[in-house]
C-alpha positions as CSV (number, residue, x, y, z in Angstrom):
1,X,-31.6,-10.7,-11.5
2,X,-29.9,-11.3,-15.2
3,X,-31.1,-8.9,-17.6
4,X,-33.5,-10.2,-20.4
5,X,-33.1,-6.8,-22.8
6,X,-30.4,-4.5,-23.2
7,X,-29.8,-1.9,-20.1
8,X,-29.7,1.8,-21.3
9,X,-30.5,3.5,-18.3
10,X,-29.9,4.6,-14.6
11,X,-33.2,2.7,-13.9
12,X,-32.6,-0.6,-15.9
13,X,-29.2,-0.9,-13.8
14,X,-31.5,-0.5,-10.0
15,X,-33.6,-2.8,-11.4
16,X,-30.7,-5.4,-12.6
17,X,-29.3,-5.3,-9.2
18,X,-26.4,-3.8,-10.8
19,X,-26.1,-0.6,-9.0
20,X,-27.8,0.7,-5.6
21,X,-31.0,3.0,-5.7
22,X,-29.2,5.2,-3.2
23,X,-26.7,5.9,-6.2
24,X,-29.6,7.0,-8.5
25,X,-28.8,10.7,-8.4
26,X,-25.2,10.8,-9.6
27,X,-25.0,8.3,-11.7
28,X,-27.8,10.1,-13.3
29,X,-25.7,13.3,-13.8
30,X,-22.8,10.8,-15.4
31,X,-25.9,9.1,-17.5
32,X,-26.1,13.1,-18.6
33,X,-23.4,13.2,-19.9
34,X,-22.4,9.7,-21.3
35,X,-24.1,7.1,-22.7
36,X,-25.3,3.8,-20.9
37,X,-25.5,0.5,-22.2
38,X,-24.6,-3.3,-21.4
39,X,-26.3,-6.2,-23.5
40,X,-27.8,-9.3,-21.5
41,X,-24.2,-11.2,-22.5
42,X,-22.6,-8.5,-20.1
43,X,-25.2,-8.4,-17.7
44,X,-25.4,-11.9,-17.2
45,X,-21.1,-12.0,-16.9
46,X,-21.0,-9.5,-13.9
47,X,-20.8,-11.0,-10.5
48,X,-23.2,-9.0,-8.0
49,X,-21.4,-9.8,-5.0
50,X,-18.5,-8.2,-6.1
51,X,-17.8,-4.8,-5.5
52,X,-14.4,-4.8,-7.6
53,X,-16.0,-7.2,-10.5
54,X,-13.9,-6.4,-13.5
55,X,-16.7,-6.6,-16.0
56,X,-18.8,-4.4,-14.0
57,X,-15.5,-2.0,-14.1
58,X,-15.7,-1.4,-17.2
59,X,-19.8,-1.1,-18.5
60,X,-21.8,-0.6,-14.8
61,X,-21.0,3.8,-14.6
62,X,-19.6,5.6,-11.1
63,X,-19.6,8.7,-10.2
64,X,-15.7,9.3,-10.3
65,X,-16.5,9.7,-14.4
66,X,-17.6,13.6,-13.3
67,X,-14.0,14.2,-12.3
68,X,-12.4,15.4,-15.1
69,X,-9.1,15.8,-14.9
70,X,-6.5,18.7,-15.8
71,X,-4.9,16.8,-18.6
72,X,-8.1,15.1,-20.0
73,X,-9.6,16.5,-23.4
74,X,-12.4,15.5,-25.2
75,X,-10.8,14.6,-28.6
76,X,-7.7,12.5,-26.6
77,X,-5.6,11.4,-30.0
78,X,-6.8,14.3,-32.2
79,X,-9.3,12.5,-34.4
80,X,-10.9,16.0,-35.3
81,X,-7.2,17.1,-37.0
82,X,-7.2,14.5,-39.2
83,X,-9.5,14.2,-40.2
84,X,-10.6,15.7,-44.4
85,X,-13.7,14.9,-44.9
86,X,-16.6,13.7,-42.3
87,X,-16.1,9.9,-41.0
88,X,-12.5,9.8,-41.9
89,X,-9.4,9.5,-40.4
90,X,-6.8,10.1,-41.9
91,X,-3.3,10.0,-39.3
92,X,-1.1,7.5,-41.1
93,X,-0.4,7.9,-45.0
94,X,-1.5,4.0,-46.3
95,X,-4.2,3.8,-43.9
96,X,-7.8,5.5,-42.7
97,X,-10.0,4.8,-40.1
98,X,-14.0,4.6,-41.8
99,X,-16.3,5.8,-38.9
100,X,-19.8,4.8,-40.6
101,X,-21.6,4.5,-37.2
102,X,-20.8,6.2,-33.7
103,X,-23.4,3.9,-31.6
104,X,-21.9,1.0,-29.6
105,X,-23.9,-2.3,-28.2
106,X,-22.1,-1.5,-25.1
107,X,-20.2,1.8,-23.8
108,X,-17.3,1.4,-21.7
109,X,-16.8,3.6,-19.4
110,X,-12.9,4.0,-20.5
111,X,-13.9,4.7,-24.1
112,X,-11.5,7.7,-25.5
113,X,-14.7,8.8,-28.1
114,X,-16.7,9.0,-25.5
115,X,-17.8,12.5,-26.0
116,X,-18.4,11.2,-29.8
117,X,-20.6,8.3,-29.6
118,X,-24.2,7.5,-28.2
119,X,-27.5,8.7,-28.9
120,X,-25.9,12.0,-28.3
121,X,-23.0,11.6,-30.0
122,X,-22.0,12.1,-34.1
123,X,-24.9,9.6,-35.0
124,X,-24.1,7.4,-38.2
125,X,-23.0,8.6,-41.6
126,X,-26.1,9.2,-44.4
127,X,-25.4,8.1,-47.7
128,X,-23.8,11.4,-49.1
129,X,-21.3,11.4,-46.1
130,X,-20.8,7.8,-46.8
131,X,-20.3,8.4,-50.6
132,X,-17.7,11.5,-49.5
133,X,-16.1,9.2,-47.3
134,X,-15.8,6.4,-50.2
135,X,-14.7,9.0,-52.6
136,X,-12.1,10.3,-50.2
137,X,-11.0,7.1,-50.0
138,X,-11.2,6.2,-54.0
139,X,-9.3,9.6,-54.8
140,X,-6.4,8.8,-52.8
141,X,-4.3,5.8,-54.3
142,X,-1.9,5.7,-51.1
143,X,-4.9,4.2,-48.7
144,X,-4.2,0.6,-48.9
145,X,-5.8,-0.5,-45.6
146,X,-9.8,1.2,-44.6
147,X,-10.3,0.2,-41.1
148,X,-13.7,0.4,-40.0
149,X,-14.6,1.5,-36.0
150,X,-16.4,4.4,-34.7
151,X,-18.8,3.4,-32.7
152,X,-18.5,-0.3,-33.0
153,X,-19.7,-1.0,-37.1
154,X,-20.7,-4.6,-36.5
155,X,-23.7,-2.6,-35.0
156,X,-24.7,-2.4,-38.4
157,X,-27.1,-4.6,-40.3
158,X,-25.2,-7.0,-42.4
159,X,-27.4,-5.4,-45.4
160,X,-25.7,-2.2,-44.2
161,X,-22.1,-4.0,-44.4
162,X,-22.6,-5.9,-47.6
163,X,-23.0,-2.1,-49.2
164,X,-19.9,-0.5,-47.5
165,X,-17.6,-4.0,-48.3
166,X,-19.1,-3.8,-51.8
167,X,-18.2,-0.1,-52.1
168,X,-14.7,-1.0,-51.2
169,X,-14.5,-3.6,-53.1
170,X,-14.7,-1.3,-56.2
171,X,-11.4,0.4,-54.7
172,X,-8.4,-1.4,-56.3
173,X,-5.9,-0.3,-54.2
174,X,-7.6,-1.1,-50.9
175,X,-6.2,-4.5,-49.9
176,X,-7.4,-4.9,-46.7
177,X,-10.3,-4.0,-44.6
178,X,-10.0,-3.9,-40.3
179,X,-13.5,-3.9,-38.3
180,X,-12.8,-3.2,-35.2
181,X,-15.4,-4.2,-32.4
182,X,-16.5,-5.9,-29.6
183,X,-19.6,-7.3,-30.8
184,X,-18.3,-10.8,-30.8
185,X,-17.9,-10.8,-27.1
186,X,-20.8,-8.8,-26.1
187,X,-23.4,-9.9,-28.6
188,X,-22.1,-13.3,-30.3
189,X,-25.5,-14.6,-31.6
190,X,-25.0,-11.7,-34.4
191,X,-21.9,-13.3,-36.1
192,X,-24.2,-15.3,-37.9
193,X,-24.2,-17.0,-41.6
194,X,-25.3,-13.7,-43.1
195,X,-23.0,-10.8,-41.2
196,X,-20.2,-13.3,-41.9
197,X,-20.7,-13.3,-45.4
198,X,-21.4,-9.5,-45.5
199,X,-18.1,-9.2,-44.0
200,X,-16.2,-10.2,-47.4
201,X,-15.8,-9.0,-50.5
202,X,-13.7,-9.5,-53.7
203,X,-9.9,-9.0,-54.0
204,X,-9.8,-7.6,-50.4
205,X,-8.6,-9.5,-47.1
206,X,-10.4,-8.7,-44.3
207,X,-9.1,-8.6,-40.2
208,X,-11.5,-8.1,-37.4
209,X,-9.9,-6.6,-34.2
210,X,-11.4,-7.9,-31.3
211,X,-11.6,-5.5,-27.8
212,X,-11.7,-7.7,-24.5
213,X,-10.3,-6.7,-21.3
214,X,-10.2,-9.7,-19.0
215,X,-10.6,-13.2,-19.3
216,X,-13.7,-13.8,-18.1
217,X,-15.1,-12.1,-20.8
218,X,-14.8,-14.9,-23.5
219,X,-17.2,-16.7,-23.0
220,X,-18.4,-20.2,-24.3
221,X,-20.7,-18.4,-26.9
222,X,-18.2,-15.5,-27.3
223,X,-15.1,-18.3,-28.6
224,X,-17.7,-19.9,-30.7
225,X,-18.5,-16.6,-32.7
226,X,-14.6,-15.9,-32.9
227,X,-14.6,-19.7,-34.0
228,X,-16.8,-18.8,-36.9
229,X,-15.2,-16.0,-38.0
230,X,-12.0,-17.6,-38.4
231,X,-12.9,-21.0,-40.2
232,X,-14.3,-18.9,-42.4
233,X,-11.3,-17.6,-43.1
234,X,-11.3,-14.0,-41.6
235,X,-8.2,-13.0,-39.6
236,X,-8.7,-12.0,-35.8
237,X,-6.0,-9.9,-33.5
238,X,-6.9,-8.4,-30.4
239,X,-7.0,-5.1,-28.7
240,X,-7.1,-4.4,-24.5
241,X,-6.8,-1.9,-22.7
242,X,-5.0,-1.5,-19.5
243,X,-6.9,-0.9,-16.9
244,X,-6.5,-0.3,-13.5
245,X,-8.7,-2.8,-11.4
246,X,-9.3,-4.7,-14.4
247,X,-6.7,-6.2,-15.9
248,X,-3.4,-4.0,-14.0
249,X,-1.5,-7.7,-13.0
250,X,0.6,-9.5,-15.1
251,X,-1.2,-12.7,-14.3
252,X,-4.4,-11.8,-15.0
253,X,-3.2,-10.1,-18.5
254,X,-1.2,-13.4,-18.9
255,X,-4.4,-16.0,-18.8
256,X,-6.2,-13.1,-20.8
257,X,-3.6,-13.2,-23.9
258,X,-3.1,-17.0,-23.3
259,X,-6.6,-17.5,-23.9
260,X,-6.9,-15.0,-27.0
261,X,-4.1,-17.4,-28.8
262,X,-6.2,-20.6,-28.0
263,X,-9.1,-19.1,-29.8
264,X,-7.3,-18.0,-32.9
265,X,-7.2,-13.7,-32.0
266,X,-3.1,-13.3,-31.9
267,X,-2.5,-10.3,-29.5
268,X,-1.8,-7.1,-31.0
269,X,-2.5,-4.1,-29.4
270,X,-2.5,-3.3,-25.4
271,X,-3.4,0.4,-25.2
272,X,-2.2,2.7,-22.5
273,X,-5.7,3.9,-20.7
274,X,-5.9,7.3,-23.0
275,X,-7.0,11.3,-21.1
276,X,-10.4,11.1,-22.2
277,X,-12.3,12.7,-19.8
278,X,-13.7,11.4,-16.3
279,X,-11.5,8.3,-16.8
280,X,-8.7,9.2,-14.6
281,X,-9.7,6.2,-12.3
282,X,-8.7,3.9,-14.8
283,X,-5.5,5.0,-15.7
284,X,-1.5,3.4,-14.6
285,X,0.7,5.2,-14.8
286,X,3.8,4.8,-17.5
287,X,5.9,3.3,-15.7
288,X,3.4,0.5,-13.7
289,X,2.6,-0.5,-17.6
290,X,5.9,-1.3,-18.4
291,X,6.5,-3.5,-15.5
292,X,3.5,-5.1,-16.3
293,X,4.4,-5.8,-19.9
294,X,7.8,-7.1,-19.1
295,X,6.7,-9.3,-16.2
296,X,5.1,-11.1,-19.1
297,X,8.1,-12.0,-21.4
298,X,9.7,-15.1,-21.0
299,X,6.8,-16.1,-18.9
300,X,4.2,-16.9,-21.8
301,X,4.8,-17.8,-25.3
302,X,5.9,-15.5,-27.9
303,X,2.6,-15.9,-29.7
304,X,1.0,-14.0,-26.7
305,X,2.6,-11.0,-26.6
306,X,0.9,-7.5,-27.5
307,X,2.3,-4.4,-28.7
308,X,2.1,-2.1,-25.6
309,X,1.1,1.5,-27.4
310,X,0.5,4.8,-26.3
311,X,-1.8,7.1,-28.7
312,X,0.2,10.8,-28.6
313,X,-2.5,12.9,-27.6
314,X,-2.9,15.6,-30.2
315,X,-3.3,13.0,-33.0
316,X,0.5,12.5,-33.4
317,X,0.1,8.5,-33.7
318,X,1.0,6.0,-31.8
319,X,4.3,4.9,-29.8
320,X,5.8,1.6,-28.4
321,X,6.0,2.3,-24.5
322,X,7.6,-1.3,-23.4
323,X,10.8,-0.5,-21.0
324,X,13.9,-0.8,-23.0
325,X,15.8,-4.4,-22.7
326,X,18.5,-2.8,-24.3
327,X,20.7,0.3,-23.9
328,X,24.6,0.9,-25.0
329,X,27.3,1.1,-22.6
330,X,29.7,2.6,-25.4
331,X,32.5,0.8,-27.8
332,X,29.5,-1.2,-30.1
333,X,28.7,-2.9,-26.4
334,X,25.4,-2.9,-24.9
335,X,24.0,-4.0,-21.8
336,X,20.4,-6.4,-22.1
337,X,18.0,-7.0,-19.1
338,X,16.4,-10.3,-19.5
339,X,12.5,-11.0,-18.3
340,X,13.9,-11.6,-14.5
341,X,15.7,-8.3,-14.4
342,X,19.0,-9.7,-14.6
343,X,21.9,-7.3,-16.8
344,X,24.3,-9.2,-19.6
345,X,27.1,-8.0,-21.7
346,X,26.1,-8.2,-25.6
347,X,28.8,-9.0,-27.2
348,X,29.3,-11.1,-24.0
349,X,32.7,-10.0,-21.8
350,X,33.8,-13.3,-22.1
């Protein structure tokens, strides 16, 4: 049975046909802990008869989230230490990430904030955090990029956004403004004519970072929001995730990129699955990533391949993890490894 509201329980999930009632009890000890919720877009996506449905991976929870690993931490890439004022981030000198919400349409069950977001998470900023956060933001000439996340902010009304892009729009030296969200994929009917327009302002250029995971998950309607979005003239890039039983073959990442570039969202980031806690069934390990990530050059376009990033935990930033093509053999030479493995001299021995 497709869901006709939003599921944001144990209960709503039995009654979906999304999870057994026999696995009531300890999924309600994860539901405890971390929030629950899938829109109707997501229910509807998630095949029933498939135990290893990759949508249902990541939104339907399991009770291998209450293993917590050793090396798993509750702030994974060190928000909290960076952060000056409450709602702001600030890692990287011309950049800050704006947390003005910390509620999600959907909560996967990966998410690295996930001790931060939910009804029992941070909760979303009042107006005299918000006006700190602007003022942080205002006072320090260097910012030249806000990006906007949390929580996912297109939660917000676009009465809500219209305020925030109008307070940065007063900021001179903010040039551009990132949302990052999901929302187009797992609620498109809310790009609309009005959150569209919120999502400008004056002098600033504005990017939208979409997060999708596998394939299936743009949908008909979900291509149409991007659509919007773009013609009207707001920039899309991607973020994924790497996830094991999700999107952990180079085939299925392949059609997923390849199908990001046919809707306008060029590839950026693919993150490597970060220790937030209960997620360790998720997680590759370094070096299956970057065999993943090479199988894909030379075997789709240039256009389609992301960055493949690891967040330092502690809140040191972020690093390229890709294998090495190149390494020096000594004497200016070095050796290269094309996309089929294969070793050539550079300058070439003959």
């Amino acid at each position: 049975m497709n869901a006709v509201k939003p599921i944001k329980s144990v209960d709503d999930l039995v009654k979906a046909g999304l999870v057994a009632p026999g696995d009531r009890a300890g999924l309600e000890e994860v539901a405890a802990r971390y929030a629950i919720a899938l829109t109707p877009a997501i229910s509807k996506l998630i095949d029933r008869t498939d135990p290893d449905d990759p949508i249902a991976r990541q939104f339907v929870p399991d009770v291998a989230e209450l293993t917590i690993a050793p090396e798993e931490r509750a702030d994974p890439i060190g928000d909290h230490a960076h952060s000056p004022v409450e709602g702001i981030v600030h890692r990287y000198p011309d950049r800050v990430l704006l947390k003005a919400v910390h509620v999600c349409p959907v909560y996967c069950r990966f998410c690295f904030r996930r001790e931060m977001v939910g009804p029992q998470g941070l909760g979303t900023l009042d107006a005299a955090a918000m006006q700190a956060a602007f003022d942080y933001i205002s006072g320090h000439e260097e910012i030249w990029e806000v990006i906007l996340t949390g929580g996912d902010p297109l939660v917000l009304s676009s009465r809500r956004l219209h305020q925030i892009m109008e307070a940065l729009a007063g900021i001179a030296h903010v040039k551009i403004v990132r949302f990052h969200t999901r929302v187009p994929v797992v609620d498109p009917g809310k790009i609309d004519a009005a959150m569209i327009a919120a999502l400008k302002a004056s002098g600033k250029t504005v990017y939208i970072a979409l997060h999708a995971n596998h394939v299936r998950e743009l949908t008909t309607e979900a291509r149409a929001a991007c659509g919007r979005l773009v013609d009207a003239g707001i920039a899309m890039v991607s973020q994924s995730v790497l996830l094991k039983g999700v999107n952990d073959d180079p085939a299925v990442l392949a059609e997923l990129m390849k199908a990001f570039v046919e809707i306008r969202v060029k590839p950026y980031y693919l993150h490597h699955p970060d220790l937030a806690p209960g997620t360790s069934h998720f997680r590759v390990t370094i070096e299956e990533g970057q065999e993943i990530v090479a199988a894909l050059r030379g075997r789709i376009s240039g256009l389609c391949q992301p960055a493949y990033i690891l967040d330092i935990p502690g809140g040191h930033g972020k690093a390229v993890v890709s294998a090495s093509a190149i390494r020096a053999t000594g004497d200016g030479c070095y050796s290269v490894t094309d996309y089929r493995g294969n070793e050539h001299s550079y300058p070439p021995a003959d």
